[in-house]
KEZA-719636 format. One record per atom (N, C-alpha, C, O, CB): residue in three letters; x, y, z. Coordinates in steps of 0.02 Angstrom, whole numbers, plus 50000, padded with zeros to 5 digits. Glycine has a CB too. Example, Ala and Ser with C-alpha at 12.3 -4.5 7.8 and 13.67 -1.06 7.14 Angstrom:
KEZA-719636
Ala506604971650390;Ala506154977550390;Ala506604983550390;Ala507124983450423;Ala505654977650452;Ser506424988850354;Ser506844994750357;Ser506455000250394;Ser506705005750402;Ser507044997050286;
***
This chain:
KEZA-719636
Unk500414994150000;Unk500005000050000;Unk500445006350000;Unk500185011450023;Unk499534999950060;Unk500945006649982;Unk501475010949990;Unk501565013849906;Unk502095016249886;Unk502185006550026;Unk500885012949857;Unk501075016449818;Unk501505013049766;Unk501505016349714;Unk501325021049848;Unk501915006749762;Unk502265006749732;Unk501815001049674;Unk501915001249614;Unk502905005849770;Unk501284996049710;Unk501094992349653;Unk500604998049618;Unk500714997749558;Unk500724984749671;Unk500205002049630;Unk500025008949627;Unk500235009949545;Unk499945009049492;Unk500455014049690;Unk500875012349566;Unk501255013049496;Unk501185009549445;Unk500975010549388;Unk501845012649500;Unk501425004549475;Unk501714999749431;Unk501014996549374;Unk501084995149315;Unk502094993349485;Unk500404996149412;Unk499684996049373;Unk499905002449320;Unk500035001449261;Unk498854998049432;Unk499925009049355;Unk499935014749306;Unk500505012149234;Unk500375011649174;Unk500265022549354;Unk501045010849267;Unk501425011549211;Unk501065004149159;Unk501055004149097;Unk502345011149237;Unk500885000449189;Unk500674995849124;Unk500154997149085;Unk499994994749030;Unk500514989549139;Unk499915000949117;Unk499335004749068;Unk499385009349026;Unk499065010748975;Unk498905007449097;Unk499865011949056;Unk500405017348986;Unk500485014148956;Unk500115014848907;Unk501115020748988;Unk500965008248950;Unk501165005148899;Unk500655001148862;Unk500835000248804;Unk501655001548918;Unk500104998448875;Unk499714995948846;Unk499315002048808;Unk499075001448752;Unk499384991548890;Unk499285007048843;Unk499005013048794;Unk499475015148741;Unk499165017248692;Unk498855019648834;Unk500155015248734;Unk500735017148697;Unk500465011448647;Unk500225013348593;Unk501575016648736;Unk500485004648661;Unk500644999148593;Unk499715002548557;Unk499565003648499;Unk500734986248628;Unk499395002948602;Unk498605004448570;Unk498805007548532;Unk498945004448481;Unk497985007748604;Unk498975015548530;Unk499045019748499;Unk499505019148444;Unk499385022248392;Unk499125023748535;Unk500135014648450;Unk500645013648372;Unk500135010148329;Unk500055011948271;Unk501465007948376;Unk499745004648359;Unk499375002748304;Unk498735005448278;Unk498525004748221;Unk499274997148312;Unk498505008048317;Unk498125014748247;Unk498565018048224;Unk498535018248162;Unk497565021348269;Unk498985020948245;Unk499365027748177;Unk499495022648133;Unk499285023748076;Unk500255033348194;Unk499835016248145;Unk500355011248087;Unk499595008248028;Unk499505009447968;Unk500905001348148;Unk499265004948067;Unk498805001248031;Unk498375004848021;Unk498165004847964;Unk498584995848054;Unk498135008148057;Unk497505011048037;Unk496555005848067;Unk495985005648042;Unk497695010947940;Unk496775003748109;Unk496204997548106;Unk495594999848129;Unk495555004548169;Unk496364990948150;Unk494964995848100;Unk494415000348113;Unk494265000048209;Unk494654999748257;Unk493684997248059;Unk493395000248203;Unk493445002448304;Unk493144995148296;Unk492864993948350;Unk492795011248362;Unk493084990348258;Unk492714984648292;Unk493624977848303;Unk493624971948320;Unk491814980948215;Unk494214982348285;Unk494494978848281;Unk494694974748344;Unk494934977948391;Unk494814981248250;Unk494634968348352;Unk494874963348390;Unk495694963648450;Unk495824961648507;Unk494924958148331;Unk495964966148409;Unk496654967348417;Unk496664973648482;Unk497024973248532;Unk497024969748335;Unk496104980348463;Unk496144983048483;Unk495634983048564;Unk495694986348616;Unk496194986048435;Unk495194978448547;Unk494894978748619;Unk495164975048637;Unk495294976848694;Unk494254977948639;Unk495464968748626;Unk495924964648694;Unk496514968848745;Unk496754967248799;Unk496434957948655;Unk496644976148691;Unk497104979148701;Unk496784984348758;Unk497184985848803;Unk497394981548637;Unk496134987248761;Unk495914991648792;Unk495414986148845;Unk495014988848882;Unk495594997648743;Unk495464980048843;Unk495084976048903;Unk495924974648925;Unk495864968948949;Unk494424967748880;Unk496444975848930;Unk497164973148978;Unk497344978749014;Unk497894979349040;Unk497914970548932;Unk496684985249019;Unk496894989849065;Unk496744985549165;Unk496434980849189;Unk496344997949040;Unk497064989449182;Unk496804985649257;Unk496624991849302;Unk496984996749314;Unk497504980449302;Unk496064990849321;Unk495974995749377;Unk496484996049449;Unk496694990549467;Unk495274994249399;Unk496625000349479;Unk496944998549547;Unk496594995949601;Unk496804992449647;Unk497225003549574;Unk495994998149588;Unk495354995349668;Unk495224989049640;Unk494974985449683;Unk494385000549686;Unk495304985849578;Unk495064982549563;Unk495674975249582;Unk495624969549606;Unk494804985049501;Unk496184979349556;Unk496914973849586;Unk496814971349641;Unk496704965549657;Unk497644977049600;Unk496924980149696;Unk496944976249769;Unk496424972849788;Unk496594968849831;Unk497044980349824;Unk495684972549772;Unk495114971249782;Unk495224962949801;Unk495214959649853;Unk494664973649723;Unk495324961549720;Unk495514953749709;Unk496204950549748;Unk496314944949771;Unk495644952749627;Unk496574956249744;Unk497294951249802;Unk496794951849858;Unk496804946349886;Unk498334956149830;Unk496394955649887;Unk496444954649981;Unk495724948949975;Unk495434946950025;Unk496224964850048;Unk495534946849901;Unk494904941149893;Unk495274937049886;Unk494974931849898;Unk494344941049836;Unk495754936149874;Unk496354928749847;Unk496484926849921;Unk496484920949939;Unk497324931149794;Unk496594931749963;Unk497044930950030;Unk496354928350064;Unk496354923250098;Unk497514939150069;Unk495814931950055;Unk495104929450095;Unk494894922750077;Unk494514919350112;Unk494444934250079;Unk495124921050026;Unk494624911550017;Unk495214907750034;Unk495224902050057;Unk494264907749916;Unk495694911450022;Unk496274906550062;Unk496164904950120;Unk495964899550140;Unk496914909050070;Unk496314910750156;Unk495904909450245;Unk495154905650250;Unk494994900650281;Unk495694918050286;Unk494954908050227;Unk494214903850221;Unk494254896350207;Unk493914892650243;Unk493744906650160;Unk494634893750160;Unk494664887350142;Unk495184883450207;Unk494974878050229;Unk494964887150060;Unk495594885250224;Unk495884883950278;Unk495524881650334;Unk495584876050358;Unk496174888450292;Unk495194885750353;Unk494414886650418;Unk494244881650400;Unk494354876550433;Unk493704892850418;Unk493814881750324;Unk493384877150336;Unk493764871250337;Unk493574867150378;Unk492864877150292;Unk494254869750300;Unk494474863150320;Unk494764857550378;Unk494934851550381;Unk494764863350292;Unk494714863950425;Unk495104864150489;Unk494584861150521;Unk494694855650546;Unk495374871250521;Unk494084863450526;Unk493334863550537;Unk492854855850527;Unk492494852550563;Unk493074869350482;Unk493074855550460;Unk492874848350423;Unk492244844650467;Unk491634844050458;Unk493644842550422;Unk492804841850529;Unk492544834150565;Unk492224835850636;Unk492034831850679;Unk493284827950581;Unk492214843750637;Unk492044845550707;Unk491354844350691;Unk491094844550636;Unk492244853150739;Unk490944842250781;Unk490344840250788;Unk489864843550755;Unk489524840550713;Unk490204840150846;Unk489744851050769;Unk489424856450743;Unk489304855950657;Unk488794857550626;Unk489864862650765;Unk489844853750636;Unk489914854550536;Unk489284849750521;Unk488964845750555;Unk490854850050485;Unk489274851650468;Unk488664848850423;Unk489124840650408;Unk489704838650399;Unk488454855250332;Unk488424838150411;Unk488644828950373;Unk488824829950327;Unk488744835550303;Unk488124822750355;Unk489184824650290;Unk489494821650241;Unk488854821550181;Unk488914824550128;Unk489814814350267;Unk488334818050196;Unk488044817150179;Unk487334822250161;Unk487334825950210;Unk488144813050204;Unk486864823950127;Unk486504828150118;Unk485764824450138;Unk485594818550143;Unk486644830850050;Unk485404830950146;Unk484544826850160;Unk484434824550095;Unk484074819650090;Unk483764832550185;Unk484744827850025;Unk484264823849958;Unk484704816949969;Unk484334812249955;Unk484354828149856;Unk485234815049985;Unk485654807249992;Unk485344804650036;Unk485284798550030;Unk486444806550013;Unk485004807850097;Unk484714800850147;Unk484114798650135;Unk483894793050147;Unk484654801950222;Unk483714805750099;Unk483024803550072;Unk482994797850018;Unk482634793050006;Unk482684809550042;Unk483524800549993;Unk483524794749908;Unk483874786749929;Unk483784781849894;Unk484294799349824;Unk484234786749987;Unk484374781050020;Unk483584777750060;Unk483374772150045;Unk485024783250074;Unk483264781750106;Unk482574779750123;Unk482054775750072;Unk481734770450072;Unk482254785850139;Unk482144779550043;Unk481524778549979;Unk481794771449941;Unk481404767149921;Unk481524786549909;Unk482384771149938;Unk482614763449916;Unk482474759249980;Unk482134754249969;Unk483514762749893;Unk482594759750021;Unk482604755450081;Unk481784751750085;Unk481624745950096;Unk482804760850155;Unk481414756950071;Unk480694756350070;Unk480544753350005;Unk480114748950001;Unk480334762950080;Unk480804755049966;Unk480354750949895;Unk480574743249902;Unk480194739149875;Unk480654754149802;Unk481194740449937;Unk481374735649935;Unk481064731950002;Unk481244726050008;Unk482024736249922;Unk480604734550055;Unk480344734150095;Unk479784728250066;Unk479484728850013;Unk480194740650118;Unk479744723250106;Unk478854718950088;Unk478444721650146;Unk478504721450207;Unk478804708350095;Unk477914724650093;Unk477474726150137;Unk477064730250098;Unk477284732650046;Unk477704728750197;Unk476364731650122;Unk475894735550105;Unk476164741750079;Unk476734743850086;Unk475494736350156;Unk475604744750044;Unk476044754650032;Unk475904757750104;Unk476204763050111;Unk475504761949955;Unk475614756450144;Unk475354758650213;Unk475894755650249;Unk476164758850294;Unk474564756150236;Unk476054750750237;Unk476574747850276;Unk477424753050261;Unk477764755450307;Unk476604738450246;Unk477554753450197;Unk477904756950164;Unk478164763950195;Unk478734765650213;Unk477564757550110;Unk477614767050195;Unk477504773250204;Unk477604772950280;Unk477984777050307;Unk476834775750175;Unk477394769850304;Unk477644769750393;Unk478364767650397;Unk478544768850455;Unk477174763550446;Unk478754765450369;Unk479454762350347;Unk479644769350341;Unk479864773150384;Unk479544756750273;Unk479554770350288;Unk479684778750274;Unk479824784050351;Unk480334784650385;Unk478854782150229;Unk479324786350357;Unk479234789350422;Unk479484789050452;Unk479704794350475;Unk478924789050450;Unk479724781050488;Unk479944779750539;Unk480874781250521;Unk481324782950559;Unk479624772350559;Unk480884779750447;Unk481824779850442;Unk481944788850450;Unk482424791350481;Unk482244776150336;Unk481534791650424;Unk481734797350416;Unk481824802450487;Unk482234807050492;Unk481284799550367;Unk481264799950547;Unk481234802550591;Unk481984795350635;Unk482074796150695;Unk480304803950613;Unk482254791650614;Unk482774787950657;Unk482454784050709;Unk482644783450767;Unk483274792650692;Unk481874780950680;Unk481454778050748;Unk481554769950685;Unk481464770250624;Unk480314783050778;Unk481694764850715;Unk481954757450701;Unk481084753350693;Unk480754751550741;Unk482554753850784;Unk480914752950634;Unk480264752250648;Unk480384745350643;Unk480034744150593;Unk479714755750605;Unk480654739550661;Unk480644734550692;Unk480464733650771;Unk480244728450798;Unk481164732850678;Unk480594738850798;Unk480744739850846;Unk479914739350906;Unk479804736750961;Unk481184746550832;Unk479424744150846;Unk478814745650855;Unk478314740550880;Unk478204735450847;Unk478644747950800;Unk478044741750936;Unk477654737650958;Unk476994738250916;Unk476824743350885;Unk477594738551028;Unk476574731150919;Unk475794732950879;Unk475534739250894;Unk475374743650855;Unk475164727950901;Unk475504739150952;Unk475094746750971;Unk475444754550950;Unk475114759050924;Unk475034747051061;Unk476244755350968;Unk476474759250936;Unk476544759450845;Unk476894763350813;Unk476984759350971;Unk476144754350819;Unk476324754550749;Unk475484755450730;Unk475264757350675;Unk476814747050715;Unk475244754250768;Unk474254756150767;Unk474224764150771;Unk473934767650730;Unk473694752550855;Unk474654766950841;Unk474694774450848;Unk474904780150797;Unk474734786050789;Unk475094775250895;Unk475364775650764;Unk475724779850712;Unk475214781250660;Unk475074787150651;Unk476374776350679;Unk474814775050613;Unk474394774350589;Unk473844779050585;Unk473654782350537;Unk474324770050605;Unk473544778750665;Unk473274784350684;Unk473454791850661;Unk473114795650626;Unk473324783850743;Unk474064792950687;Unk474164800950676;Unk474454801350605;Unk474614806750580;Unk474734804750734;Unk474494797650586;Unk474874797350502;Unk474334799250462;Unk474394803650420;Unk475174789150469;Unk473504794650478;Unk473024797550453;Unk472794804950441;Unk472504807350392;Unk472704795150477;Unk472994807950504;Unk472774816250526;Unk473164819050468;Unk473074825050474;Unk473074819850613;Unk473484818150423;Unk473984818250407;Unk473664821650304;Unk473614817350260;Unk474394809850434;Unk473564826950292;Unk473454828550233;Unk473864828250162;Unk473634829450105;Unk473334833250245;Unk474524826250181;Unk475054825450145;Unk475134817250145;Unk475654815150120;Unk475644829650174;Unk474774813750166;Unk475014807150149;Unk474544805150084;Unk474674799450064;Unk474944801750217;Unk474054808250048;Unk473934805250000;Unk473074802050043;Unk472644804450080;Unk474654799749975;Unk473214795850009;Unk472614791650030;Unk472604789950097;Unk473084789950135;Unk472574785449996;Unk472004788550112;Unk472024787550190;Unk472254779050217;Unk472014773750199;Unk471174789450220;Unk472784780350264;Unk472884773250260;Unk472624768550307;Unk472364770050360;Unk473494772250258;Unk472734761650280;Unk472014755650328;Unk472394756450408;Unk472664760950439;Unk472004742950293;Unk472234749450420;Unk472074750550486;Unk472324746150510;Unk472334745350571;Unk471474751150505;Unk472704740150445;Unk472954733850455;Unk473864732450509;Unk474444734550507;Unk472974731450368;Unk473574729350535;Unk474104726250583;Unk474784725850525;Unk474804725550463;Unk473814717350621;Unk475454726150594;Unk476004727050559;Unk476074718750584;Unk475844715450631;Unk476604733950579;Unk476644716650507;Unk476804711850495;Unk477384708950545;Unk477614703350537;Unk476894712350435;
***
């Protein structure tokens, strides 16, 4: 910040304005020429330089963090909700059982409740409130779990 990369932007922009300018007096080239806007897009702003070095220096640090970060308890899984859903939904189609049966399979993986686990009555209850339930589609029976 002392001015000196400062310059040094300036002076390349001189010179990129110097070569601009020999080649119109020499050639003569029109304004759609190619040659000449690559020549007038290699100006560099200075806010724009330092902008991007202290953004180069920021994802650096940033990527660091986060990697540092990775495995701590707090971080997000490995895994995503569309990967555990799309793992569920296989688990369930390969499931024997009713679509009522299914669909409680479902439920139960997604909320981490072992629906083996489920007693008749807790698998009657679910049933129950699954019915209350406007997003399940059809209303489901009433039939005992297998």
């Amino acid at each position: 910040m002392d001015g000196i990369a400062t310059m040094q932007i300036q002076n390349l922009n001189a010179l990129v304005d110097a070569v601009r300018h020999e080649i119109i007096e020499r050639y003569r080239p029109g304004e759609d020429d190619p040659h000449l806007k690559v020549l007038q897009a290699a100006h560099i702003s200075d806010d724009e330089y330092f902008s991007h070095m202290v953004l180069d220096d920021l994802n650096l640090i940033i990527r660091d963090i986060r990697e540092a970060h990775k495995k701590d308890s707090e971080s997000t899984p490995q895994t995503t909700v569309a990967d555990e859903l799309k793992e569920n939904l296989e688990a369930v189609e390969n499931f024997k059982g009713s679509r009522d049966e299914k669909l409680v399979v479902l439920y139960c993986k997604q909320l981490g409740i072992n629906y083996k686990n489920l007693s008749d009555e807790e698998f009657r209850w679910l049933i129950r409130i699954l019915q209350k339930s406007k997003k399940t589609g059809t209303p489901i029976s009433q039939r005992k779990k297998r």
